[in-house]
Structure formats: structure tokens, C-alpha cells
N, C-alpha and C positions, 0 to 999 in steps of 0.2 A: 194949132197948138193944143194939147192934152194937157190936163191936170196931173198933180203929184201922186194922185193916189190913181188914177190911172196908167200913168207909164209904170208906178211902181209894183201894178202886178202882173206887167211883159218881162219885167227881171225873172231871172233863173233863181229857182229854188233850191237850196241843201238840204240835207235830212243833218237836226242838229240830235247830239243823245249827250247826256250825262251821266257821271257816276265818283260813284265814294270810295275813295281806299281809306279801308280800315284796318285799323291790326289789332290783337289782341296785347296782354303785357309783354309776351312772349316776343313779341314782336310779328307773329305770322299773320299774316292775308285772311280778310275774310272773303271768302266766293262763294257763291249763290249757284245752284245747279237749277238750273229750265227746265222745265217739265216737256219742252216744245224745241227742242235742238239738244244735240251731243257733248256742245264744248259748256265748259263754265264762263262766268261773266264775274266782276262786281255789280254791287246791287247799283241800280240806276236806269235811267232807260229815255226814252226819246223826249226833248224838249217842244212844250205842246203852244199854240200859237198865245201871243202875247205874255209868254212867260220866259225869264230870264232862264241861263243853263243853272244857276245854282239856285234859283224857286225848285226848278224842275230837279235838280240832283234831289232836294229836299223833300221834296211830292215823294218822288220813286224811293227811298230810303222809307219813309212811311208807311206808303203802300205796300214796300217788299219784304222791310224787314218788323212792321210793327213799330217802332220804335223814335220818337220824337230824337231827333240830337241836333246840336248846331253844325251846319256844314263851314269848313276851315275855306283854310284859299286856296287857290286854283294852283293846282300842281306841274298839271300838262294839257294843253293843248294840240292836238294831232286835226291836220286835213287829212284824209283819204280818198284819194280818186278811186272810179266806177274801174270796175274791172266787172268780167264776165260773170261774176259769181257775186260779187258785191256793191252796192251802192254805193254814191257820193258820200262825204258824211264830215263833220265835225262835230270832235268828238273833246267835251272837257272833264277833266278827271281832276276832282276836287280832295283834297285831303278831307276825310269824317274823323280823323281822329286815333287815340286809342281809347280800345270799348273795355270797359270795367265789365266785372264778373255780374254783376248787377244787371247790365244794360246786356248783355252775350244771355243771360237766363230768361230775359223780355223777351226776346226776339222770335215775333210771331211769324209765320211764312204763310201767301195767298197758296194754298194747296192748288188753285189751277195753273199757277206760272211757276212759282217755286216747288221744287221735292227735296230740298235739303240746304245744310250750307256748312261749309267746315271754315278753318283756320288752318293753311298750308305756310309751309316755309315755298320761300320762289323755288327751290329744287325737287319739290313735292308738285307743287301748282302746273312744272312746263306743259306737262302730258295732258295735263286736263284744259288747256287755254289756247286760242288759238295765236298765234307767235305772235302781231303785231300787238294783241292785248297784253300776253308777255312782257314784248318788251317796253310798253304804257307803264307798268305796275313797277316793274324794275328799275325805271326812271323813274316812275312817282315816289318811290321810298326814297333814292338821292335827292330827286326837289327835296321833299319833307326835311331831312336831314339839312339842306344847304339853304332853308329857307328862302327859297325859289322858284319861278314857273321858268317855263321851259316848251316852244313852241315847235314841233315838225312837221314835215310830212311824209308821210305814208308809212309812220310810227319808225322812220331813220334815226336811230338814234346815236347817229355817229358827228 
């Protein structure tokens, strides 16, 4: 017979990530451009051991954007299975908010991972995201709105 803390590290692992939708007054998206890939993200980034997803939204938010803010509730939740091109992954998208003129002028970027960051409408943003992130952000403003999470997988938002 094995102990708990033994069997529990033969269990299969996830790659867990977070992040913040934020929008300006305007109501537009803010996305963060990688200095280390093509597509844009929201700011946030992998959940690191013995830390919840929203410590972790709220670490990555700091580290990425500069800027101390309270992280909201949890918008959406997505699984994604491995595919050939991508890992496993669960992924929580936390509402950050709307960012005043104040806190948008703070907003410092780590020049080796960030090279920019705008305020898109989602019809500005499709080009620059990769779809399933897309369609994340596009439910997360209806959660936002409806006061709700909202769980899928492999970002099906039907």
C-alpha cells in the first residue's frame, strides 16, 4: 500500500494558465503582443505550483502589465486537449475589470516578453488571436455582462 503523497504524484499532470480580460471605457479588449510568438494573448500566463489560477492571473497581471488591480471572477473556464501542435491545458479567464485612464497610463511592459499592447474592439482583435482565444474573450464579455462563468471544452462555445 502507498502513501497519498506518493500515489498522488503517478497522477497525470495539466499545464494550468491564466488571464485577465480587461477593457478600456470604450469597452475594447486589452491584448498584450509576445515578443516570442505571432498571435496576441491577454495578459496572464501559466499557473505555477502551489498557487491558485487567480494568485496566478494576479502575479502575471503584475509582472506583465505593471500594475497592482484586483482580479474579478472567474468568467470562463475552457479544457483543451493535446493536439499536434498544442498541449493539454486549462485555461481560466478571469474578468480584471474596466482600466481607468489612470491605470491604462501605469501600464508598464517587461520589454523581453511584452513589445506592446492595444485596446481592440473583437472585430479589430479576430486577425491578431488565435480563434479559440477569440472565441474565450467573446464569451468572457457575455459572462461579464450576464454575471456568470461559463465552462467548455476546446473553447466550443456553442
Amino acid at each position: 500500500m502507498i502513501d497519498d503523497i506518493t500515489f498522488s504524484k503517478t497522477l497525470p499532470r495539466k499545464i494550468t494558465a491564466a488571464g485577465a480580460l480587461f477593457t478600456n471605457t470604450d469597452g475594447k479588449v486589452l491584448l498584450v503582443v509576445p515578443t516570442y510568438k505571432p498571435v496576441w494573448e491577454i495578459p496572464g500566463g501559466t499557473v505555477e505550483a502551489n498557487e491558485s489560477p487567480q494568485q496566478a492571473c494576479k502575479r502575471e497581471v503584475r509582472e506583465e502589465l505593471g500594475i497592482d488591480v484586483p482580479i474579478g471572477q472567474l468568467l470562463r473556464l475552457n479544457y483543451r486537449e493535446e493536439t499536434e501542435e498544442l498541449s493539454e491545458i486549462l485555461l481560466f479567464v478571469f474578468d480584471g475589470g474596466v482600466l481607468s485612464a489612470e491605470q491604462i497610463a501605469a501600464i508598464q511592459l517587461p520589454p523581453d516578453e511584452l513589445s506592446n499592447f492595444h485596446f481592440l474592439t473583437l472585430d479589430e482583435a479576430k486577425d491578431k488571436l488565435i480563434p479559440s482565444l477569440y472565441q474565450l474573450i467573446e464569451s468572457g464579455l457575455e459572462q461579464r455582462k450576464l454575471n456568470q462563468t461559463r465552462y467548455t471544452e476546446n473553447s466550443d462555445t456553442v
